[in-house]
C-alpha positions as CSV (number, residue, x, y, z in Angstrom):
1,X,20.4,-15.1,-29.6
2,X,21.7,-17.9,-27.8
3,X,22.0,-15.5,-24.2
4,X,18.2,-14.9,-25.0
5,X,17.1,-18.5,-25.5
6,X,19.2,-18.9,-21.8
7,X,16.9,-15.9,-20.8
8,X,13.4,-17.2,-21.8
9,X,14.7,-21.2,-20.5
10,X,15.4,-19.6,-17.0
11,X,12.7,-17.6,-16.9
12,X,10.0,-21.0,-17.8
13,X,12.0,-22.6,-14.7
14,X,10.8,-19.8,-12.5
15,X,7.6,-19.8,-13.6
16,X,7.5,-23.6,-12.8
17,X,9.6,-23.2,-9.5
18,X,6.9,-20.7,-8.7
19,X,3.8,-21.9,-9.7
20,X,4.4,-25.9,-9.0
21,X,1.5,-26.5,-6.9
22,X,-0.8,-25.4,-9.7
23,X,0.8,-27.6,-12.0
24,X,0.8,-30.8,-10.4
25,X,-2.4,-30.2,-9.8
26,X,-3.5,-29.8,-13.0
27,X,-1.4,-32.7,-14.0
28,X,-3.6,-34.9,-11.2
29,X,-6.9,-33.6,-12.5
30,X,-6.1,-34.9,-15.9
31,X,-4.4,-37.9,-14.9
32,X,-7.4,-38.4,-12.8
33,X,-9.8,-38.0,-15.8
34,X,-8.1,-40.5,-17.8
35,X,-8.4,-43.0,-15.2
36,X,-11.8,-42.4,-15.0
37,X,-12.7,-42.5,-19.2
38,X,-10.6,-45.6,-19.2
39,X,-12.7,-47.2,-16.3
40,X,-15.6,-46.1,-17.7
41,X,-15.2,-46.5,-21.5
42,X,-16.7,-50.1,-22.7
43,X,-14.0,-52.6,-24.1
44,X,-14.3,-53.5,-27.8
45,X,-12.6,-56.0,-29.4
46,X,-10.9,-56.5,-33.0
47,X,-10.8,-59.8,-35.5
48,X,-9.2,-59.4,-38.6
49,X,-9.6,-61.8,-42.2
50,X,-7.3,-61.9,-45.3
51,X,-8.8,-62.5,-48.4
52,X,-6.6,-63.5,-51.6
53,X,-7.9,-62.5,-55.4
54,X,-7.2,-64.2,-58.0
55,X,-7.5,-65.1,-62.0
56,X,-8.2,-68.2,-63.3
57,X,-5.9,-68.1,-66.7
58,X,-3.9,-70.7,-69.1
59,X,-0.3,-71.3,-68.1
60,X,1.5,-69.0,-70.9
61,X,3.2,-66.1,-69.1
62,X,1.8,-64.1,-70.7
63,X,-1.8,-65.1,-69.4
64,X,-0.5,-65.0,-65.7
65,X,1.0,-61.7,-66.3
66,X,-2.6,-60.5,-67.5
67,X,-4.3,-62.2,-65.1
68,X,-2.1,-60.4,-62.4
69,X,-2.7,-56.7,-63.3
70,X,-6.0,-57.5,-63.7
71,X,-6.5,-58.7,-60.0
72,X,-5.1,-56.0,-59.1
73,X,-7.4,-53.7,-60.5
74,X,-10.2,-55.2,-59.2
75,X,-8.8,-55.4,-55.9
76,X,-10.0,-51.7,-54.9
77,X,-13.3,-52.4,-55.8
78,X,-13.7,-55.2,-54.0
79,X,-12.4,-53.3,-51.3
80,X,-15.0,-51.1,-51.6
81,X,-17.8,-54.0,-52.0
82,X,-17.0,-55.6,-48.5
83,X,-19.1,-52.8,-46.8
84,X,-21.8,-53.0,-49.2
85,X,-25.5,-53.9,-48.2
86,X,-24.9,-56.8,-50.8
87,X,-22.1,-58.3,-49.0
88,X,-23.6,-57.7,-45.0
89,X,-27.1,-58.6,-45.9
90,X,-26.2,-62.5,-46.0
91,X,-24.0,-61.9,-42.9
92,X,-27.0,-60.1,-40.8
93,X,-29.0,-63.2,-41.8
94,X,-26.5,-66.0,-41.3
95,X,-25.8,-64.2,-38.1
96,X,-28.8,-63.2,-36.6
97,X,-27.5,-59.8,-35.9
98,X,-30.2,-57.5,-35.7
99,X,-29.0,-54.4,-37.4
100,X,-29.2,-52.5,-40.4
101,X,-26.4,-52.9,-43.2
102,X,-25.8,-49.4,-42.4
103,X,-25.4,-50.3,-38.9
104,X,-22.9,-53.0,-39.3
105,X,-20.8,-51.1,-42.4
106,X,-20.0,-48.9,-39.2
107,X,-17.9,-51.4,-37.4
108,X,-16.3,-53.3,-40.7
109,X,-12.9,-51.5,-42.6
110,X,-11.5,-53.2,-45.6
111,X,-7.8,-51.9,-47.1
112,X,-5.5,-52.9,-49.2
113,X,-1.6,-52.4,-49.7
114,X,-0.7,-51.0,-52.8
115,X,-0.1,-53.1,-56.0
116,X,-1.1,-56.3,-53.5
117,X,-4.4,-59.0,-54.2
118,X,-4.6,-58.7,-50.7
119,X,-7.9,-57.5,-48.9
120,X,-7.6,-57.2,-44.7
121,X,-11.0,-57.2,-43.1
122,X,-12.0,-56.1,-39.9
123,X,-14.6,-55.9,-37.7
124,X,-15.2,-54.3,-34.3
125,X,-17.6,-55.3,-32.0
126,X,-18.3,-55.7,-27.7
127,X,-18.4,-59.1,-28.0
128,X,-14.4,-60.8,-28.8
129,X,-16.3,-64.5,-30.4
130,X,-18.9,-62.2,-32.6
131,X,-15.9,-59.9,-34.3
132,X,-14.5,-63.1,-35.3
133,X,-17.0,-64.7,-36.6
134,X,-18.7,-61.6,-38.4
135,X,-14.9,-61.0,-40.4
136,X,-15.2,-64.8,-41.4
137,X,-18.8,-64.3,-42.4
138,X,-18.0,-61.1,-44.4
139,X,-15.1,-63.3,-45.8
140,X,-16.9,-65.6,-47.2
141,X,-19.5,-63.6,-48.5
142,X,-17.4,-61.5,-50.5
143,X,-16.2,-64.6,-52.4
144,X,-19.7,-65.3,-53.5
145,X,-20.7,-61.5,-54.3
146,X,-17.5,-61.6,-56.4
147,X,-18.3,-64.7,-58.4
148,X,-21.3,-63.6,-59.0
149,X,-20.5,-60.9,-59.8
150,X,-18.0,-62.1,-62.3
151,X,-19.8,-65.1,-63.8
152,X,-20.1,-64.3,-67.6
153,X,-23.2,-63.9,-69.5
154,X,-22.6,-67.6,-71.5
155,X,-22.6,-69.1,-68.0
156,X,-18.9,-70.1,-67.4
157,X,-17.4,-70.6,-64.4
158,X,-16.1,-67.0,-62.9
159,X,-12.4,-66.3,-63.9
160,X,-11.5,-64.4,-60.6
161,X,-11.9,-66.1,-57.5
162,X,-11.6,-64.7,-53.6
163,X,-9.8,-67.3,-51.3
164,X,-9.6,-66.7,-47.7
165,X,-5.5,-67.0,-46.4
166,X,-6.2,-65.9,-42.7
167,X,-9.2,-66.7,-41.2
168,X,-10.3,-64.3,-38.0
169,X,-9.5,-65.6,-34.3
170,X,-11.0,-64.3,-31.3
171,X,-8.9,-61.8,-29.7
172,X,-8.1,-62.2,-26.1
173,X,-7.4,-58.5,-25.4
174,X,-9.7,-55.7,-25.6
175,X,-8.0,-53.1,-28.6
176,X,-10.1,-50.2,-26.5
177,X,-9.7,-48.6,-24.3
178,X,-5.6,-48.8,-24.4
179,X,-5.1,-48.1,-20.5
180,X,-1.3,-47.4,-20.8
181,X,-1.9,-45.0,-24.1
182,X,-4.8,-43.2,-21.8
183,X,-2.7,-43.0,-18.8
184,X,0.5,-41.4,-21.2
185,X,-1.4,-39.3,-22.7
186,X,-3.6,-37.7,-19.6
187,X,-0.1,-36.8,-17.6
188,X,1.6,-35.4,-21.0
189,X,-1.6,-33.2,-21.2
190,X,-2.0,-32.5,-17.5
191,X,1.3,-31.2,-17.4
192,X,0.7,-29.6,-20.8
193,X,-2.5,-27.5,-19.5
194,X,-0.5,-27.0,-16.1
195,X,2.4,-25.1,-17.5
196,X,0.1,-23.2,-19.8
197,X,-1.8,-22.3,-17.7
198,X,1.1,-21.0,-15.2
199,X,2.7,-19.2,-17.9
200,X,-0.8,-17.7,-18.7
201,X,-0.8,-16.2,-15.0
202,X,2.3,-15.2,-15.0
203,X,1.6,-12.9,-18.3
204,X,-2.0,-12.0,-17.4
205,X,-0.4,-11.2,-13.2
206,X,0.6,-7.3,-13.3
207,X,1.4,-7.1,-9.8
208,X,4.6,-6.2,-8.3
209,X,5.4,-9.2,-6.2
210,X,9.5,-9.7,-6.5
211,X,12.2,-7.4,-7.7
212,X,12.4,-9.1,-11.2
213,X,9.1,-7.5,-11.0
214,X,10.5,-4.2,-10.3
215,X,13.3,-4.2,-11.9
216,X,10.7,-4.9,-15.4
217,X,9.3,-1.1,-14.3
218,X,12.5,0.8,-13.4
219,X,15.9,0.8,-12.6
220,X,16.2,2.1,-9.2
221,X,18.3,0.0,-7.1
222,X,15.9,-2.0,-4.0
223,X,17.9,-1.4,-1.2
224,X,16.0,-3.5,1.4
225,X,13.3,-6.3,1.6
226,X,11.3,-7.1,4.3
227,X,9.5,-10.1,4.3
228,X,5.8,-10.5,4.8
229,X,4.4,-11.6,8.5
230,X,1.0,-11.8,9.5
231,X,1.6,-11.0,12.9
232,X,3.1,-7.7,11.5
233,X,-0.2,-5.4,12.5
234,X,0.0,-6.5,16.3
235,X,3.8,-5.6,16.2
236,X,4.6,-2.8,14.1
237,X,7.8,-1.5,15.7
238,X,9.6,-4.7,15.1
239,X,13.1,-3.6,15.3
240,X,11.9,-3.1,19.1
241,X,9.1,-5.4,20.0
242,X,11.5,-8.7,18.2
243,X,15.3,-6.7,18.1
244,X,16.2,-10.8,16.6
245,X,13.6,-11.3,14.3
246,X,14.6,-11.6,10.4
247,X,12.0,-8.5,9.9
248,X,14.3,-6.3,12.4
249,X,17.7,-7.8,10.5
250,X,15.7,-6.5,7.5
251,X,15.3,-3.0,8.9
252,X,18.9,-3.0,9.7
253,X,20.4,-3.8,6.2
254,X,18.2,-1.5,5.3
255,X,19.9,1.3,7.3
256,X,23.5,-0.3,6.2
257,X,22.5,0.3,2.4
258,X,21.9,4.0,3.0
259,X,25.4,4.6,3.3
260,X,26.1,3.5,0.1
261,X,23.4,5.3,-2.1
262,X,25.7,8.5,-2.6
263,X,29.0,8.4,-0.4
264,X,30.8,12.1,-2.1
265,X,27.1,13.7,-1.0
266,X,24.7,11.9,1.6
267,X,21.3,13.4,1.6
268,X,20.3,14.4,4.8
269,X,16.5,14.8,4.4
270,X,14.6,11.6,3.3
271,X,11.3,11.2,2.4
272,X,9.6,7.7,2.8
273,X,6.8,7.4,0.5
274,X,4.4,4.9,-1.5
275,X,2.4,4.4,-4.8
276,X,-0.7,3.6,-2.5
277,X,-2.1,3.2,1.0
278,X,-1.4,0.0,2.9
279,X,2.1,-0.7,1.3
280,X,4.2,-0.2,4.8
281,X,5.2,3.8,4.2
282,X,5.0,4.5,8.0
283,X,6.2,1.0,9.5
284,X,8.9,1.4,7.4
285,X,9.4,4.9,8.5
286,X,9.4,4.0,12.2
287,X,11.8,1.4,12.4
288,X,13.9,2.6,9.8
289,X,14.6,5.8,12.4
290,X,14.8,3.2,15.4
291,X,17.2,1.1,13.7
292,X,19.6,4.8,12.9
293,X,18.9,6.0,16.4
294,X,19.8,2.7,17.5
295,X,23.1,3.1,15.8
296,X,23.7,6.7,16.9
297,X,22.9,8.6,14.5
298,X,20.9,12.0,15.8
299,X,17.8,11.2,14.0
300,X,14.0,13.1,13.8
301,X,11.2,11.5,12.0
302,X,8.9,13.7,11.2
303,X,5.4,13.1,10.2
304,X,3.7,14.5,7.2
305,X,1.3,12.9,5.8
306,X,-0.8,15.7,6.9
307,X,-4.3,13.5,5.4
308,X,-4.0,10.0,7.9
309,X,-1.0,10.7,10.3
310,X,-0.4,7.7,12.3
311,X,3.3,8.0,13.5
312,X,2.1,9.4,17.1
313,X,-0.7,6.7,17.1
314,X,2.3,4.1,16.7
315,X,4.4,5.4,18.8
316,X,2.8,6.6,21.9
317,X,3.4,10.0,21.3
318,X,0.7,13.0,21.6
319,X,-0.1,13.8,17.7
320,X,-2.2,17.0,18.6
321,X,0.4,19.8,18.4
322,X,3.5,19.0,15.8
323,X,4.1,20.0,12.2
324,X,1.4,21.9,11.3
325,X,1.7,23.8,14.5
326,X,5.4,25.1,13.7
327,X,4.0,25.6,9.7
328,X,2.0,28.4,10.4
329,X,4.0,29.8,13.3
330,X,2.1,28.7,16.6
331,X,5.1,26.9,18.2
332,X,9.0,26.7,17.7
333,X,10.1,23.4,16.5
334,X,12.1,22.4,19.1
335,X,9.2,23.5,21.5
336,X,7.1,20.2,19.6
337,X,9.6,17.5,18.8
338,X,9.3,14.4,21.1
339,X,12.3,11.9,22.5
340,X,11.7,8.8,22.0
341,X,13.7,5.6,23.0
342,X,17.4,6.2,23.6
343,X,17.4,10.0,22.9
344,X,19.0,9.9,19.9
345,X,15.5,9.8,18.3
346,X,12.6,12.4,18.3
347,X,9.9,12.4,16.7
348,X,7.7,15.7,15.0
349,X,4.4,14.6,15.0
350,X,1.5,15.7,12.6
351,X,-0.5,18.2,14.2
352,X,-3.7,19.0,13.3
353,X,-4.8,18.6,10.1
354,X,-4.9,21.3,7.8
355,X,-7.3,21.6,5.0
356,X,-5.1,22.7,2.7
357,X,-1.9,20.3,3.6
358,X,-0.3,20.5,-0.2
359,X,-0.1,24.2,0.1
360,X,1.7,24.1,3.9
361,X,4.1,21.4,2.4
362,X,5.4,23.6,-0.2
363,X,5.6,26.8,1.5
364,X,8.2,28.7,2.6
365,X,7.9,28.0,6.0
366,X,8.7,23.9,5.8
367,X,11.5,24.9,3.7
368,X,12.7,27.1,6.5
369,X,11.9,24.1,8.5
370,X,13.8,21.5,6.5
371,X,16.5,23.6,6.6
372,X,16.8,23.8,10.1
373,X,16.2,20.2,11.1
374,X,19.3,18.9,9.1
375,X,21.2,21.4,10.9
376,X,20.3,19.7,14.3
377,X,20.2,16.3,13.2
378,X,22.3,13.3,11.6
379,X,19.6,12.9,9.2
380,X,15.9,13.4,8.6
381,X,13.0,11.0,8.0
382,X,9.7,12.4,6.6
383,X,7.0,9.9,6.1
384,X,4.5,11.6,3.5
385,X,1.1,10.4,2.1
386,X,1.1,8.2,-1.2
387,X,2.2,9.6,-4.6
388,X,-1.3,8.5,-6.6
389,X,-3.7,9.9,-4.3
390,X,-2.3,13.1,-3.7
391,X,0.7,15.2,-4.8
392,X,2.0,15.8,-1.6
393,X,4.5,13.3,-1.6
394,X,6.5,14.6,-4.5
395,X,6.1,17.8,-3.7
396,X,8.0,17.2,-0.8
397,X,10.5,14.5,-2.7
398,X,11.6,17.7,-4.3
399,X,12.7,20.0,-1.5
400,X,14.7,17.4,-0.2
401,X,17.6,14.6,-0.7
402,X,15.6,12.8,-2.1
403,X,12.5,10.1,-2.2
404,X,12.7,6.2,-0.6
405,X,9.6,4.6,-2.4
406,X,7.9,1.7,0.0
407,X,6.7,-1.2,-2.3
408,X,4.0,-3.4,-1.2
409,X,4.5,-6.7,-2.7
410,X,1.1,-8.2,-4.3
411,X,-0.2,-5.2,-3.3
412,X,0.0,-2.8,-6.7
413,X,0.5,-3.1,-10.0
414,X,3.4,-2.9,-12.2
415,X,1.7,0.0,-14.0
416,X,1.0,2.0,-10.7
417,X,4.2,1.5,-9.7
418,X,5.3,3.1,-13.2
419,X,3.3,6.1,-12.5
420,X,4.4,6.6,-9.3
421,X,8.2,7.0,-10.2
422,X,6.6,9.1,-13.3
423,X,5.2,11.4,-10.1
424,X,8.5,11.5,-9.1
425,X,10.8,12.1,-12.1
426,X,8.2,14.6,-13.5
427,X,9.3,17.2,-10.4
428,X,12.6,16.5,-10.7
429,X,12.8,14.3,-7.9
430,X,16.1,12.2,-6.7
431,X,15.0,8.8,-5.9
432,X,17.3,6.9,-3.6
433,X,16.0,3.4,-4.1
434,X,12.9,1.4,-3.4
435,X,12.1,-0.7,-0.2
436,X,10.3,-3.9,-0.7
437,X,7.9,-4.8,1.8
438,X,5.9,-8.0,2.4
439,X,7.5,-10.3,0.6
440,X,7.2,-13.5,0.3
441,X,8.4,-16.2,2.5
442,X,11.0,-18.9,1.2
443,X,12.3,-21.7,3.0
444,X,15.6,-19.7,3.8
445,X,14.0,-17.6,6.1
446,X,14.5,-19.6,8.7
447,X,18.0,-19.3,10.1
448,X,20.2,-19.9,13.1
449,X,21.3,-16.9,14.9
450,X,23.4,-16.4,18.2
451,X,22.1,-15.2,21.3
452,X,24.7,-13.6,23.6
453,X,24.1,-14.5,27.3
454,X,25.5,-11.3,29.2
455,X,25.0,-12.7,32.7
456,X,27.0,-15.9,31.5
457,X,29.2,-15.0,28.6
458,X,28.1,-17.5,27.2
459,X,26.4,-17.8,23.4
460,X,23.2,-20.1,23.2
461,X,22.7,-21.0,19.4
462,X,18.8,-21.0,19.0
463,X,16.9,-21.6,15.7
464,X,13.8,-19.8,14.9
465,X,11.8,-18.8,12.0
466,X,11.3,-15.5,10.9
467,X,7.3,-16.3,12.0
468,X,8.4,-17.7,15.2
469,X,11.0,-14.9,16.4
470,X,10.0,-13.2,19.7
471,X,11.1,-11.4,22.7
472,X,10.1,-11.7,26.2
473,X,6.9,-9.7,27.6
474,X,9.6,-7.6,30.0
475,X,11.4,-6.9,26.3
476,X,8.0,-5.5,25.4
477,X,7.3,-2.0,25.3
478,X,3.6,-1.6,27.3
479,X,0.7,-1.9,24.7
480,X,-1.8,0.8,24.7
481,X,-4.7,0.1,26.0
482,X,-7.7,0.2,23.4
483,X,-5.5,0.8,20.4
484,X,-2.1,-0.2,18.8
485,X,-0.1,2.6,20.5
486,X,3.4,1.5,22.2
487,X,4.6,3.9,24.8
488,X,7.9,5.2,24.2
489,X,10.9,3.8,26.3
490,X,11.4,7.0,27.8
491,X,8.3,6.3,29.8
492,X,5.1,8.7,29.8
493,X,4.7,11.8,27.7
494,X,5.2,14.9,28.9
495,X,7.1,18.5,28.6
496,X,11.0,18.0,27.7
497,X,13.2,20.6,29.2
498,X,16.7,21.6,27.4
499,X,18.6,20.5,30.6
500,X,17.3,16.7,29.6
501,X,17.7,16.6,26.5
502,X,21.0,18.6,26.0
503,X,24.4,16.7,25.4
504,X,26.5,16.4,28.5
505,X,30.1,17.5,27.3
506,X,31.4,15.9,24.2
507,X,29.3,14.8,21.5
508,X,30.0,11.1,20.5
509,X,29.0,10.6,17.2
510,X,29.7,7.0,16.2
511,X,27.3,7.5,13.1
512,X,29.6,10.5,11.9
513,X,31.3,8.4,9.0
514,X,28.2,6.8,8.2
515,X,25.8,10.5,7.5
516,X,28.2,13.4,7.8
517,X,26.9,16.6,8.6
518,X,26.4,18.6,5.4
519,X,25.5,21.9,6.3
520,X,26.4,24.3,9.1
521,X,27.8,22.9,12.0
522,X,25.6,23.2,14.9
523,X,27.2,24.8,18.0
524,X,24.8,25.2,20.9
525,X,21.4,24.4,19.8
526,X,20.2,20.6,20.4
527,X,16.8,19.2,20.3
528,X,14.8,20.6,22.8
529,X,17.3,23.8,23.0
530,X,15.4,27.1,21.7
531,X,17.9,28.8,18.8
532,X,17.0,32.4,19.6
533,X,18.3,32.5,23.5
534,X,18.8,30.1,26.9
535,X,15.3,29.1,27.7
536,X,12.6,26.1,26.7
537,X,9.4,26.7,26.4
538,X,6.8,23.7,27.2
539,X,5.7,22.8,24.2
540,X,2.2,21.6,25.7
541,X,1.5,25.5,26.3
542,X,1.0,26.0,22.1
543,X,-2.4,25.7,20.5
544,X,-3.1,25.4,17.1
């Protein structure tokens, strides 16, 4: 119980932590409003009177005891008399006040403690002198109502007789409005209405935004985050276009969790997937690979999403001829694959698309496929369309290692998120762990890192922010001109012959601990290499 109470604390702390700037604003609106009803509000004033009752009896005890209790009866109905027309009608005139009895009862109260002859009256008004000298007037009117009142029938003097003890003063200090009470109470409230209304957010916000959030919808581990920057659209191969920015570290821890998802049994064929469009699936995808290739692991990325293929756009790569083109048996796979960067990556682009893409994803033939690609490389990368939209996605989740779900934060909600994974887990799918992208900034973002000088040897210590991190045009690949393209390192596209892309001797393989090879060992084919004799074919020559 007491771990729970901890929970709920720490989790009020975060919502306050997280939502502050609402808050104090909220607290500055009221406080602001207080101020203003207290500015605005007009002073009154307060004068109180103290009337004493009394019974004139003989001197026995026994009299003085009687008289006593019976003053103290009457006491509560003369209470109630002081706001009688009969008592403020000789005050209004005395006065020259104006009003109606029924106006003035409004602004007189009359108590008395219990089993006391005291009466308090007082009397609120605008005006400090006038509340005084209406509570004396009243005063003094209810001791002549009262002996009146009392006078017997035979025409004796009254036996009970009201004495004024405490006569009203005029008060120097307004008793409304009570600025410091005002003030109090507009920050308690303000900060009140500020935290319930945080809390309110925080309950009626369903979006996935941290991985609290995702850990609320499943448990699948987040093996990477990537952290939001608006400059991301302009630079989408980060790991290349800013190799030191915090968004390329991310990438690269990224890559360094893979190893540990499944060490007795790596899967070799990943798919990188999302609930919807627009969460990173194909950024992700892209530098992911770079990051592997970088590393030297043999590495393909392959694009499937076979409904908005945008890997070739990315990269610089001719999109025309690729998947679909091997799927229904126009070209040979390694007749199609493209080497991009440092050779150890190449890249199967799209195609044309199909109109039936769902049905060429779970054929035969990209089985066949699959099967063949993990025998030629360190590991595979499929980016695939969305799991809501279309059921491509887990159809392909399921004829390989497994699925490595891209999660936009602030971009879906938590329930969308649920029925993605549901996608997933209805086919039997293996999920390797969730990626979550666009996150947002926090002050730790901003880091020192080292810089190593290899013309000096010497290390320059720079600080940057993540926002901020950069490389030099010449560290640029070449923009596209009229779209967001980035020509490959290798330089321009064109036909790959085996003699370029074939290993020369010994195979280093410094990613070999890291992705072993699972299935058949490959012994003469390499990307670009045809399987089925010596020679390459140009891959340009196939037509879908």
């Amino acid at each position: 119980m007491q771990g729970q109470a901890l929970v709920e604390l720490h989790d009020y702390l975060t919502i306050v932590r997280k939502r502050w700037v609402s808050i104090l604003v909220a607290t500055a609106l009221s406080l602001v409003v207080a101020i203003g009803v207290t500015l605005l509000a007009t002073p009154t004033y307060q004068a109180s009177a103290q009337v004493f009752v009394s019974v004139n009896s003989a001197g026995t005890t026994a009299d003085l005891l009687q008289g006593s209790n019976y003053s103290q009866q009457q006491v509560a109905s003369y209470t109630d008399l002081v706001t009688s027309p009969r008592v403020l009608i000789p005050v209004i005139e005395k006065l020259a006040l104006g009003v109606r009895p029924e106006t003035l009862a409004n602004s007189v109260t009359a108590s008395s403690p219990p089993n006391s002859v005291l009466i308090d009256i007082t009397v609120t008004d605008t005006v400090a002198r006038r509340a005084s000298d209406i509570a004396n007037a009243i005063a003094g009117s209810l001791g002549t109502q009262v002996s009146e009142l009392e006078t017997p029938s035979s025409g004796a003097a009254s036996p009970v007789k009201v004495s004024t003890v405490r006569t009203a003063t005029v008060p120097l200090a307004p008793a409304t409005p009570k600025k410091t009470l005002n003030l109090a109470l507009g920050l308690l409230v303000g900060l009140a209405l500020g935290v319930g209304l945080a809390v309110l957010r925080e309950v009626l916000d369903t979006k996935v935004r941290n991985e609290a959030d995702v850990r609320r919808v499943t448990e699948a581990s987040v093996l990477g985050s990537v952290h939001y920057d608006p400059d991301a659209p302009d630079h989408p191969l980060i790991v290349q276009s800013g190799p030191q920015s915090h968004r390329a570290e991310s990438f690269r821890r990224l890559r360094t969790n893979l190893q540990f998802i499944d060490v007795a049994e790596q899967p070799k064929t990943i798919v990188v997937t999302s609930s919807l469009p627009g969460e990173g699936k194909t950024t992700t995808s892209i530098n992911l690979a770079i990051t592997l290739a970088d590393a030297g692991a043999r590495v393909v990325l392959v694009d499937a999403d076979l409904r908005r293929p945008s890997v070739a756009e990315y990269m610089g790569l001719e999109g025309s001829v690729g998947l679909t083109t091997v799927l229904i048996g126009r070209a040979a796979v390694l007749d199609v694959v493209q080497p991009w960067g440092n050779g150890q990556l190449h890249v199967l682009p799209s195609g044309q698309i199909p109109p039936n893409p769902s049905e060429l994803l779970g054929s035969r033939a990209m089985v066949t496929l699959l099967d063949k690609l993990a025998q030629l490389y360190d590991l595979v990368l499929i980016d695939t369309p969305p799991l809501l939209p279309v059921t491509d996605a887990a159809i392909l989740s399921r004829l390989t290692g497994g699925a490595l779900v891209v999660v936009g934060a602030g971009k879906l909600q938590r329930q969308q998120l649920a029925e993605a994974m549901g996608a997933l887990e209805t086919v039997g799918a293996r999920v390797l762990g969730l990626v979550l992208n666009r996150l947002a900034k926090t002050p730790s973002d901003s880091y020192t890192y080292y810089d190593y000088s290899t013309e000096t040897g010497s290390t320059v210590t720079k600080k940057r922010s993540r926002t901020a991190a950069s490389t030099s045009e010449t560290q640029r690949p070449p923009a596209h001109t009229g779209s967001r393209r980035l020509v490959p390192r290798t330089g321009q596209i064109r036909a790959v012959s085996a003699a370029e892309v074939a290993p020369r001797g010994e195979i280093d393989d410094p990613m070999g601990d890291l992705f072993p090879p699972t299935g058949p060992q490959r012994t003469s084919a390499w990307p670009g290499e045809r399987m089925s004799g010596g020679t390459t074919e140009d891959w340009s020559s196939h037509q879908v």
